[in-house]
MARKOLLUM-178114 format. One record per atom (N, C-alpha, C): residue in one letter; chain; atom name; x, y, z. Coordinates in steps of 0.1 Angstrom, whole numbers, plus 5000, padded with zeros to 4 digits. Layout:
N
<A,A,CA,<X,Y,Z>>
...
END
This chain:
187
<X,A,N,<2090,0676,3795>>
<X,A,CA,<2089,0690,3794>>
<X,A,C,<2090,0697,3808>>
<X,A,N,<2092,0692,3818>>
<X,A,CA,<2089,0695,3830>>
<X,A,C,<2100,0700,3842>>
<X,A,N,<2114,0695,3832>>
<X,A,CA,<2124,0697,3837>>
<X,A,C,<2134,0714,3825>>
<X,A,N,<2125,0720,3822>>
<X,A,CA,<2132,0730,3810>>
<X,A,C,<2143,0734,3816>>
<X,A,N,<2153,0738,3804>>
<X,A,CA,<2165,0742,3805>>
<X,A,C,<2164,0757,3805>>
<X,A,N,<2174,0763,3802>>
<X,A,CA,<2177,0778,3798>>
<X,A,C,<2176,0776,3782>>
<X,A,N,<2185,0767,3781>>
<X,A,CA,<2184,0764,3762>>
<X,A,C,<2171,0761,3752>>
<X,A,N,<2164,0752,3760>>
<X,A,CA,<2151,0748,3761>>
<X,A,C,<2138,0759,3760>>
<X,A,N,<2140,0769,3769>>
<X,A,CA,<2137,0779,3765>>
<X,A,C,<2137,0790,3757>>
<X,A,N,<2149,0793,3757>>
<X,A,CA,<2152,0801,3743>>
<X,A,C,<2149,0791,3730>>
<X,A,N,<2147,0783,3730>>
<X,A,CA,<2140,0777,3714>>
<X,A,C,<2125,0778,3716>>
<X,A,N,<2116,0777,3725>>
<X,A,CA,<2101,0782,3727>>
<X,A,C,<2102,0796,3720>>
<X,A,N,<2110,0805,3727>>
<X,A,CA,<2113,0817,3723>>
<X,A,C,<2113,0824,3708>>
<X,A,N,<2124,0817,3703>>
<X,A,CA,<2132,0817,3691>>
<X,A,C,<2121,0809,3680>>
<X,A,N,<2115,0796,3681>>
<X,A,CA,<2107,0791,3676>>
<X,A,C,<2092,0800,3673>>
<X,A,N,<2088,0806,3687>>
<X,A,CA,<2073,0809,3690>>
<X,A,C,<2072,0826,3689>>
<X,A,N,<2082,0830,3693>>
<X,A,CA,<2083,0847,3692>>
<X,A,C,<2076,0857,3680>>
<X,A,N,<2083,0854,3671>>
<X,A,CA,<2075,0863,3661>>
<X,A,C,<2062,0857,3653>>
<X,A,N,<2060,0845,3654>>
<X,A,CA,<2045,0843,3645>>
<X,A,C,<2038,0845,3661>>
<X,A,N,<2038,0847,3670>>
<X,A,CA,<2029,0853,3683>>
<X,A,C,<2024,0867,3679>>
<X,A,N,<2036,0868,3679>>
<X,A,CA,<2042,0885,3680>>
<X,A,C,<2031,0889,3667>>
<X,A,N,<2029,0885,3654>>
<X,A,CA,<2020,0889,3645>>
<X,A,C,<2006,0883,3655>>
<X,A,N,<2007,0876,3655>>
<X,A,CA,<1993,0866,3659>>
<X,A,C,<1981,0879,3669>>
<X,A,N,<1992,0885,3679>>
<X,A,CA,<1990,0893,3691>>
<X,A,C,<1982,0906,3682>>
<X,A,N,<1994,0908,3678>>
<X,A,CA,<1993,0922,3668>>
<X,A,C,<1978,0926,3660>>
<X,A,N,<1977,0919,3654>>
<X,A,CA,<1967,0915,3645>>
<X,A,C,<1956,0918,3657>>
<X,A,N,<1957,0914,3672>>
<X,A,CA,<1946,0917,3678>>
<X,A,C,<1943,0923,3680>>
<X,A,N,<1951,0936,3687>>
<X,A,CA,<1955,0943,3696>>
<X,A,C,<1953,0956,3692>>
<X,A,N,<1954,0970,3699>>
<X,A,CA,<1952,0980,3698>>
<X,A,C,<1965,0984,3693>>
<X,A,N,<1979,0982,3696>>
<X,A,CA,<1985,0985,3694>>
<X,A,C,<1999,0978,3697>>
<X,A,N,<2014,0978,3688>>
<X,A,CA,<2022,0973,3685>>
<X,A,C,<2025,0969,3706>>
<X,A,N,<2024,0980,3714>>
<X,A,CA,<2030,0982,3722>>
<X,A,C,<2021,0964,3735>>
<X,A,N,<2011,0971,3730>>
<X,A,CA,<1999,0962,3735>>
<X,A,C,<2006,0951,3731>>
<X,A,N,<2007,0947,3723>>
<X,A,CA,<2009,0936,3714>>
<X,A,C,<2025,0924,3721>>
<X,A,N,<2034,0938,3727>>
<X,A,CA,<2048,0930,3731>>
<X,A,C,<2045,0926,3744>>
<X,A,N,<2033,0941,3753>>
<X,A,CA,<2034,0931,3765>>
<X,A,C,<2026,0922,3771>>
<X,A,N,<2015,0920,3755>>
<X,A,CA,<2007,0905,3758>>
<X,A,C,<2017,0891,3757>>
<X,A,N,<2029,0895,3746>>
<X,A,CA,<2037,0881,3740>>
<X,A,C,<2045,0877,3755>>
<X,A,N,<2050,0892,3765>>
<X,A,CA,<2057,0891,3778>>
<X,A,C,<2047,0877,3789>>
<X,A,N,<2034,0888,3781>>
<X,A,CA,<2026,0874,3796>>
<X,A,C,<2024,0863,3788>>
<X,A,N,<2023,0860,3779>>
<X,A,CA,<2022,0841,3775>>
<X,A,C,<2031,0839,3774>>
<X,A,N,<2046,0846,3775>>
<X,A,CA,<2058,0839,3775>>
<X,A,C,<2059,0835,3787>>
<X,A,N,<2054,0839,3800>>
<X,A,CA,<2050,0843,3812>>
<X,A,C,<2042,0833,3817>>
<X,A,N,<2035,0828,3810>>
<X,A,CA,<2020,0818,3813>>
<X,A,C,<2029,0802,3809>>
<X,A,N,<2040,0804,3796>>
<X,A,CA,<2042,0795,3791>>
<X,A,C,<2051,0787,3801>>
<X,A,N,<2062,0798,3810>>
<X,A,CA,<2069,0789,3814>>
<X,A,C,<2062,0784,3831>>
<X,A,N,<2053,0793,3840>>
<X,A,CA,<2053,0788,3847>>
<X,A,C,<2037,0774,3846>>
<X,A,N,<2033,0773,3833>>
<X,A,CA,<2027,0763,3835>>
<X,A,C,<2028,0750,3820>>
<X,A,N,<2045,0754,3816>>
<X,A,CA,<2051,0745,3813>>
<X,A,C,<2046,0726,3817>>
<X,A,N,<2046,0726,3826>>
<X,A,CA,<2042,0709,3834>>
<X,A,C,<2034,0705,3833>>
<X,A,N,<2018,0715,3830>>
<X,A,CA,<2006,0706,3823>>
<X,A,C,<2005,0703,3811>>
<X,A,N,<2018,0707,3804>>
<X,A,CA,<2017,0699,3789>>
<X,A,C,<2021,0689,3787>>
<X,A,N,<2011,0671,3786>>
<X,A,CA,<2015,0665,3792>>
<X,A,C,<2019,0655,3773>>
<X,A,N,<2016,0663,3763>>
<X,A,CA,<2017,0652,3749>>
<X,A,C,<2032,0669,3743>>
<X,A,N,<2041,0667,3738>>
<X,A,CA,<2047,0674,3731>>
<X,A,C,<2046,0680,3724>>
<X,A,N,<2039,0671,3715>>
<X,A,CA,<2035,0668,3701>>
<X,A,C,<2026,0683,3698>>
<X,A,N,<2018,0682,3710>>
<X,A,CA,<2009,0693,3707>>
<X,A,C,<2013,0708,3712>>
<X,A,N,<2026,0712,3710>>
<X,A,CA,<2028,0723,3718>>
<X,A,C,<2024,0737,3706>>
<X,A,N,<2026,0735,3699>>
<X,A,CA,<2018,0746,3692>>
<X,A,C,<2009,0749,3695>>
<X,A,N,<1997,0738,3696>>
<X,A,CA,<1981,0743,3698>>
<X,A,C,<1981,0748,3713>>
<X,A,N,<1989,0741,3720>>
<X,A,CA,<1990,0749,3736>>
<X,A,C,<1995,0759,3738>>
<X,A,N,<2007,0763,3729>>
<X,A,CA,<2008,0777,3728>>
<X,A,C,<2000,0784,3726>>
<X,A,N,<1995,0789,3715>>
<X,A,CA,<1981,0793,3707>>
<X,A,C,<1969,0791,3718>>
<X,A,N,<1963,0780,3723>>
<X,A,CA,<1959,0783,3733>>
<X,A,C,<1959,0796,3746>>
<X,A,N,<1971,0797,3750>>
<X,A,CA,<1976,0802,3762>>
<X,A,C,<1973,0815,3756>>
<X,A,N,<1979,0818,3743>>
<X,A,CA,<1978,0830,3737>>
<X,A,C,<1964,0837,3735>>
<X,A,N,<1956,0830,3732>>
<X,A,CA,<1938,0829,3730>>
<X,A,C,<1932,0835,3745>>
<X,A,N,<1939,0829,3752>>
<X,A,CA,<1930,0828,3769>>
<X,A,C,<1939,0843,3771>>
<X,A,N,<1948,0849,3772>>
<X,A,CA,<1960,0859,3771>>
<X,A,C,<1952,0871,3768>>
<X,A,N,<1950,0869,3753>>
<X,A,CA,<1941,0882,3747>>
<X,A,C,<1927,0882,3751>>
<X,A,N,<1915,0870,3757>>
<X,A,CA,<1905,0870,3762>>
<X,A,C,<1909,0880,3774>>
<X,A,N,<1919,0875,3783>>
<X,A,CA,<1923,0882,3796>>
<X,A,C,<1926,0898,3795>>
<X,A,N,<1932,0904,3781>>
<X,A,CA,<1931,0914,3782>>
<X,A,C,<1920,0926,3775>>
<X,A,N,<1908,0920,3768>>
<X,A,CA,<1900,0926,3764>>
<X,A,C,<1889,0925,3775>>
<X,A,N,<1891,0914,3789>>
<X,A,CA,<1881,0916,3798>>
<X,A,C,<1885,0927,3810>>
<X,A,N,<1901,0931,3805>>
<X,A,CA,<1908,0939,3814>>
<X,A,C,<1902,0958,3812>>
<X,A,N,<1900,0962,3795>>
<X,A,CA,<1900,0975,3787>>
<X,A,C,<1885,0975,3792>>
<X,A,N,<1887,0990,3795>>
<X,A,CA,<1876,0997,3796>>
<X,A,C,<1866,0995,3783>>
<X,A,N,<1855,0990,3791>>
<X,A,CA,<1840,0992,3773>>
<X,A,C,<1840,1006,3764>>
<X,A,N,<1848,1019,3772>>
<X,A,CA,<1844,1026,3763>>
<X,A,C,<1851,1028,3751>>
<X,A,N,<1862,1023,3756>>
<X,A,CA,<1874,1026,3747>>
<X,A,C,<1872,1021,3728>>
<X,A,N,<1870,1027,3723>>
<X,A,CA,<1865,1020,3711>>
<X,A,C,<1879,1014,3703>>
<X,A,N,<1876,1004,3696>>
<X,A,CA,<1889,0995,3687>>
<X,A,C,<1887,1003,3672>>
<X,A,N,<1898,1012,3673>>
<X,A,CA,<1900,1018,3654>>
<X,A,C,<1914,1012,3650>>
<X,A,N,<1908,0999,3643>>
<X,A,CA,<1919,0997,3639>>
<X,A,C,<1929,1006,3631>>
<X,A,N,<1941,1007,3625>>
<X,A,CA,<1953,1013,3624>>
<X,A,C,<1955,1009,3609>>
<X,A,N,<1959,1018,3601>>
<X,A,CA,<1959,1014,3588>>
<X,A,C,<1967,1004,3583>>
<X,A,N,<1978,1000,3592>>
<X,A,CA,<1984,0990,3589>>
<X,A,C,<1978,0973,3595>>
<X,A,N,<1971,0977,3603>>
<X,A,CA,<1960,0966,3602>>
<X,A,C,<1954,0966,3596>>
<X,A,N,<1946,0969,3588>>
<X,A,CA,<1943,0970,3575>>
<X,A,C,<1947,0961,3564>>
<X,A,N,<1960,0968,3566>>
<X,A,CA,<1970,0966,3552>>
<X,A,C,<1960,0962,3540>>
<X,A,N,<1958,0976,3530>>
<X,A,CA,<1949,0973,3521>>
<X,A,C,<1961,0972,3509>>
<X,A,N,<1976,0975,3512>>
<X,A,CA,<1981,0967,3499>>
<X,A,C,<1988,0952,3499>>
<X,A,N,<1986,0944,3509>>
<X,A,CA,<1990,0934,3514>>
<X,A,C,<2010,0931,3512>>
<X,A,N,<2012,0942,3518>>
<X,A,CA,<2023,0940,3525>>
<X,A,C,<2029,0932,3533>>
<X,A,N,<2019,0925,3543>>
<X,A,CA,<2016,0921,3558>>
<X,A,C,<2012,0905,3552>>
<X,A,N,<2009,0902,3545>>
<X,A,CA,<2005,0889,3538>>
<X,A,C,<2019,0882,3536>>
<X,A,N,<2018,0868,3539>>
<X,A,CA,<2027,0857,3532>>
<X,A,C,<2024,0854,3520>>
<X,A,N,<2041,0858,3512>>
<X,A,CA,<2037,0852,3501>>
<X,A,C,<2037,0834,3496>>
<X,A,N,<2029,0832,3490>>
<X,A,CA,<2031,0815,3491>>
<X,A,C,<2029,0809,3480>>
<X,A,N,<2041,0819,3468>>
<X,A,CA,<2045,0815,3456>>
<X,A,C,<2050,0803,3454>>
<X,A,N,<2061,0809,3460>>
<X,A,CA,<2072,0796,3458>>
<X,A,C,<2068,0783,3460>>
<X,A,N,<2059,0779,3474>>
<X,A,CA,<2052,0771,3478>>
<X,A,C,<2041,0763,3469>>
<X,A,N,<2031,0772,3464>>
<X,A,CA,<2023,0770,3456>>
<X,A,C,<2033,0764,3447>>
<X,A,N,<2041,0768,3437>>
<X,A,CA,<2048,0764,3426>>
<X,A,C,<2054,0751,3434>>
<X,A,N,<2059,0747,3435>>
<X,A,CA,<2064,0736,3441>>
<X,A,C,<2054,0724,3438>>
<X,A,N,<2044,0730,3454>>
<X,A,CA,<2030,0719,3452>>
<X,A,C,<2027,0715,3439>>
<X,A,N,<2022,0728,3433>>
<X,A,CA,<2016,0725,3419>>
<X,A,C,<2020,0715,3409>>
<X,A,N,<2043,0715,3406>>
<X,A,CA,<2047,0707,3398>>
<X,A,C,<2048,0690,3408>>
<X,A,N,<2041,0692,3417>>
<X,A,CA,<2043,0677,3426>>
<X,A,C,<2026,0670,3423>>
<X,A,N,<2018,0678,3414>>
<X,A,CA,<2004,0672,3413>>
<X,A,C,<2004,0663,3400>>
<X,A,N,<2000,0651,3402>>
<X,A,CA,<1998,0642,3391>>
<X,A,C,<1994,0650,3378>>
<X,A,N,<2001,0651,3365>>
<X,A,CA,<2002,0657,3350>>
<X,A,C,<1986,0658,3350>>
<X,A,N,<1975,0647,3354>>
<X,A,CA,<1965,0646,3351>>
<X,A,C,<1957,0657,3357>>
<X,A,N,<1959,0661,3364>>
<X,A,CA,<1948,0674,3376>>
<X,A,C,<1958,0684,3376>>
<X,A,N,<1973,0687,3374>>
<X,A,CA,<1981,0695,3370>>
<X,A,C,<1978,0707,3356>>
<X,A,N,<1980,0700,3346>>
<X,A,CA,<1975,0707,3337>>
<X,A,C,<1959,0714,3334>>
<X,A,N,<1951,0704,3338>>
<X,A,CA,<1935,0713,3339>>
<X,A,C,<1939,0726,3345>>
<X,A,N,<1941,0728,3359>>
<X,A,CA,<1944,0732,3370>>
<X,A,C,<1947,0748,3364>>
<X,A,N,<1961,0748,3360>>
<X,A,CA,<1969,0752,3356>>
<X,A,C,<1962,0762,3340>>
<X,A,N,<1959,0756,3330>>
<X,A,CA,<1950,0759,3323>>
<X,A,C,<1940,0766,3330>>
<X,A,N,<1934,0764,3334>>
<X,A,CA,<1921,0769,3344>>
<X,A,C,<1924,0782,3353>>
<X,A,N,<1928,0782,3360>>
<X,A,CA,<1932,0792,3374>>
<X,A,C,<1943,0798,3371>>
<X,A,N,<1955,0797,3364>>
<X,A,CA,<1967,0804,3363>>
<X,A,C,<1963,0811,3347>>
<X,A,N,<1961,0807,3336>>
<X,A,CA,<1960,0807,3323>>
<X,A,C,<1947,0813,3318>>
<X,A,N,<1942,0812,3329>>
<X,A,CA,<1923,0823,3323>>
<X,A,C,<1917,0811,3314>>
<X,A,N,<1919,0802,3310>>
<X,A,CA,<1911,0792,3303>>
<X,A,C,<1893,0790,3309>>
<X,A,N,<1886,0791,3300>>
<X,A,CA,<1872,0785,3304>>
<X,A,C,<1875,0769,3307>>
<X,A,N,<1864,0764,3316>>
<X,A,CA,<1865,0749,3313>>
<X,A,C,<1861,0740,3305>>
<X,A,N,<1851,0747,3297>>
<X,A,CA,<1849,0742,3279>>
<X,A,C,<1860,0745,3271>>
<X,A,N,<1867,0752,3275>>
<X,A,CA,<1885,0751,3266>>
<X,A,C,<1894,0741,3268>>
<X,A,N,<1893,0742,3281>>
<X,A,CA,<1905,0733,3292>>
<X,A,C,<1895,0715,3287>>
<X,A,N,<1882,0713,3285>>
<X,A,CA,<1884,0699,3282>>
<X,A,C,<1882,0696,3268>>
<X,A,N,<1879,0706,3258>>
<X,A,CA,<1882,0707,3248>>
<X,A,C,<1898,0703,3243>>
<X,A,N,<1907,0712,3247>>
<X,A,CA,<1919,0710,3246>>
<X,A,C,<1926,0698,3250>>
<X,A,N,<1921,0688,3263>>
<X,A,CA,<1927,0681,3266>>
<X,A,C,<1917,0670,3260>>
<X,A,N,<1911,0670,3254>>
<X,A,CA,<1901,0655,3251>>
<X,A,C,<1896,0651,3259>>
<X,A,N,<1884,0655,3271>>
<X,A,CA,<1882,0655,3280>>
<X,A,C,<1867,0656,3282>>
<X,A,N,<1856,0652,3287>>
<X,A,CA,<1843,0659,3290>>
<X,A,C,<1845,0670,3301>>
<X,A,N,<1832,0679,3298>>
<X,A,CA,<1834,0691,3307>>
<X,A,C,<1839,0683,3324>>
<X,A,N,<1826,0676,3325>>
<X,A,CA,<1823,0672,3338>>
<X,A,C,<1838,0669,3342>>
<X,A,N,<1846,0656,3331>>
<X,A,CA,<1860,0656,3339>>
<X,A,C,<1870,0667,3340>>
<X,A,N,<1867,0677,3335>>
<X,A,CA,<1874,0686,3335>>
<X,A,C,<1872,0696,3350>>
<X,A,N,<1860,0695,3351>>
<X,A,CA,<1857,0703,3366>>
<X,A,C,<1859,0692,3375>>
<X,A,N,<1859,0681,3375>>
<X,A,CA,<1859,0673,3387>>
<X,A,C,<1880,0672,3389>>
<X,A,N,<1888,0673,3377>>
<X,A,CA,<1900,0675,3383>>
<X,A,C,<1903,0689,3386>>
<X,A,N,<1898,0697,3379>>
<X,A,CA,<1901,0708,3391>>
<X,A,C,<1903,0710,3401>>
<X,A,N,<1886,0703,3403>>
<X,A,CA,<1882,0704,3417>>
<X,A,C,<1895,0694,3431>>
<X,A,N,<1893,0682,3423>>
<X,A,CA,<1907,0674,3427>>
<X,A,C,<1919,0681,3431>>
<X,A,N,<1922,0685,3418>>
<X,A,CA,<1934,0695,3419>>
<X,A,C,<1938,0707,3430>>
<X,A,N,<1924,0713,3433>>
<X,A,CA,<1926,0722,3441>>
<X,A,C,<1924,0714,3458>>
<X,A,N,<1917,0706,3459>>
<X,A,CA,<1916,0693,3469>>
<X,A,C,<1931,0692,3475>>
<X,A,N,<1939,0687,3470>>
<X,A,CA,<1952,0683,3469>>
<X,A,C,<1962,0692,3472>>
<X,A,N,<1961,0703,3466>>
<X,A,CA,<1970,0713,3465>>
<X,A,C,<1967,0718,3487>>
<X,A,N,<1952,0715,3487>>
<X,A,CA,<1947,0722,3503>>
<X,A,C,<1952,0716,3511>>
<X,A,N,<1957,0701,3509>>
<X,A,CA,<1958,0687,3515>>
<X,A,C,<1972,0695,3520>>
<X,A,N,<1981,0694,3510>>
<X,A,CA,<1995,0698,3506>>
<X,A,C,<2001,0710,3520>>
<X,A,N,<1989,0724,3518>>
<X,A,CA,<1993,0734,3526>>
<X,A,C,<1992,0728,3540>>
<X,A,N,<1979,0721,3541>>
<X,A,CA,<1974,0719,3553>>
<X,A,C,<1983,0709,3566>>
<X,A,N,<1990,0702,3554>>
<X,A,CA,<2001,0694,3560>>
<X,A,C,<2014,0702,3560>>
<X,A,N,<2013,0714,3556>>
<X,A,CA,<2028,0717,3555>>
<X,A,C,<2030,0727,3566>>
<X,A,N,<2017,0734,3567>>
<X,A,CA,<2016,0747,3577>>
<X,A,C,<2006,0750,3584>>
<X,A,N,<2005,0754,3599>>
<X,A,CA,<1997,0762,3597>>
<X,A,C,<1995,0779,3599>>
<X,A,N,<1981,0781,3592>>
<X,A,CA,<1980,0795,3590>>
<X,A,C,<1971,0800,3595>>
<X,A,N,<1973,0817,3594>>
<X,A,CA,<1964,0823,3605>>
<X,A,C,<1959,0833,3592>>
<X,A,N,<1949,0840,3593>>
<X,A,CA,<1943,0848,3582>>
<X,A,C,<1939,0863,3590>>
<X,A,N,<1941,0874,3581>>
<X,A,CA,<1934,0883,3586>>
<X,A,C,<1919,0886,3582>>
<X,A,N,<1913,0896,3588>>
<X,A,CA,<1897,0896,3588>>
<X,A,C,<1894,0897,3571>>
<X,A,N,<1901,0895,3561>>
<X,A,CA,<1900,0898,3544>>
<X,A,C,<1900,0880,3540>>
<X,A,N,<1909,0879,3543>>
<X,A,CA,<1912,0861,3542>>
<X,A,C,<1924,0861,3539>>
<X,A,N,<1936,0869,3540>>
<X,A,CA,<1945,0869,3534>>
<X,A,C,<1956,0860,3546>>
<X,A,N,<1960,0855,3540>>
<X,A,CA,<1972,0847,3552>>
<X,A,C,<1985,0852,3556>>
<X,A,N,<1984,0856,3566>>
<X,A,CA,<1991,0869,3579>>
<X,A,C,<2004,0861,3585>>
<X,A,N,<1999,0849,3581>>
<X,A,CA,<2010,0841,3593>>
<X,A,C,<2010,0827,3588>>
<X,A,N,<2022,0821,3586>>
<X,A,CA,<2021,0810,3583>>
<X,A,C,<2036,0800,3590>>
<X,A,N,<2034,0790,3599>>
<X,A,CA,<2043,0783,3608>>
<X,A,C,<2042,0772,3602>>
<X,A,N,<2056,0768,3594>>
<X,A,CA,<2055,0755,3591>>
<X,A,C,<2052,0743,3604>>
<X,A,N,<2049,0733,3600>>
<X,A,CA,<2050,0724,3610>>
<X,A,C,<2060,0711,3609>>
<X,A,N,<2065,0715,3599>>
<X,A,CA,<2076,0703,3599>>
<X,A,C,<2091,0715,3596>>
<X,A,N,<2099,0715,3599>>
<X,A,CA,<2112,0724,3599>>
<X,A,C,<2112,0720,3578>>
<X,A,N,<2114,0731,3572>>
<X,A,CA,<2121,0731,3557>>
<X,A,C,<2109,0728,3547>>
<X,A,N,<2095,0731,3554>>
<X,A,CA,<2087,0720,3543>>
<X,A,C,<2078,0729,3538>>
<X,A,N,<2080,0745,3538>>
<X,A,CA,<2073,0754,3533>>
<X,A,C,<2084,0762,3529>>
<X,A,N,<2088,0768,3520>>
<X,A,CA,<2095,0780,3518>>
<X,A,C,<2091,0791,3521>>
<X,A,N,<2081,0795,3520>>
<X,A,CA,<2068,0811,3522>>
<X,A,C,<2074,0806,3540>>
<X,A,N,<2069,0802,3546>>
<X,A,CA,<2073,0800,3560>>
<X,A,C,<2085,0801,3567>>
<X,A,N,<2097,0792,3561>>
<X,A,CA,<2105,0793,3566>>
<X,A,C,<2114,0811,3575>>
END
C-alpha cells in the first residue's frame, strides 16, 4: 500500500466516498461540515497511507481515521455552540434508512425449512408461538428455540455480509458490503 497510484486512489475514493460521506453527516452540524470533514480524512488517508501495515483491514482504518477526524473537530467548535439537529437528521419517516428487503428475503429462503418456517410463521405472519408449534407438531419450547436459531443465523448472515452503521433510533443508515455483490440493500 505504500507505493499508491493515482488509480489506486480513486478506488479508496470511489469505494469509501459516500458511505463516509453519510457516516460524517449523520455527525455533523451540517451537510457542508460534513464534505469538509470527508476532504480531511481523505487528506489523513493519503498522507498516512504507509502505516497500514495488514490490507485486509482497511475499512476499520478508514473508519478509524474518520472517528479521530470528527473527535478533531468537535474539540475544534466553540462549547457554546449548541447541536440542533436538522430534521432530516432525524428522519422521522425513514427515508435515510437502508432498505434490506431484498436481502432479508434471500437470507430467509437460504435458512434450513426447519427454523425457516417457525420464523416466518412467527415474525412475518403474526402467528403466536402456541400456533406456530401447534401447527407444525412441535412443543412450544422447540418452537421458541428455532426462532430463536432462526433469528441467530439470519444475524450471522448480515454480519458476514455487511457492515452497518445505525442512527441514534436503531435504524440502519449505512450499510457497506464487505464482500463486492453479497448484499443487494448495499450494493
Amino acid at each position: 500500500m505504500s507505493n499508491l497510484t493515482s488509480a489506486s486512489i480513486e478506488q479508496l475514493w470511489s469505494t469509501f466516498s459516500a458511505p463516509l460521506r453519510g457516516f460524517l453527516r449523520a455527525r455533523t452540524r451540517s451537510a457542508a461540515d460534513a464534505d469538509d470533514l470527508l476532504q480531511e480524512v481523505f487528506s489523513r488517508i493519503h498522507t498516512s497511507i504507509t502505516t497500514l501495515h495488514d490490507p485486509s483491514k482497511l475499512q476499520g482504518w478508514v473508519y478509524r481515521i474518520a472517528r479521530n477526524a470528527l473527535i478533531d473537530y468537535y474539540r475544534t467548535r466553540p462549547n457554546d455552540e449548541p447541536f440542533a439537529p436538522s430534521v432530516d437528521l432525524e428522519d422521522p419517516s425513514g427515508t435515510n434508512a437502508v432498505d434490506l428487503t431484498p436481502t432479508l428475503k434471500r437470507f430467509i429462503a437460504a435458512l434450513p425449512e426447519a427454523y425457516r418456517e417457525p420464523l416466518v410463521r412467527h415474525e412475518f405472519q403474526g402467528e403466536s408461538m402456541q400456533d406456530v408449534a401447534s401447527a407444525l407438531a412441535l412443543s412450544l419450547t422447540a418452537t421458541k428455540s428455532r426462532v430463536q436459531r432462526a433469528r441467530h443465523m439470519l444475524r450471522e448472515m448480515l454480519e458476514r455480509c455487511c457492515v452497518f452503521e445505525f442512527d441514534r433510533r436503531g435504524k440502519v443508515i449505512s450499510a457497506i458490503p464487505k464482500v463486492k455483490g453479497a448484499c443487494h440493500s448495499c450494493d
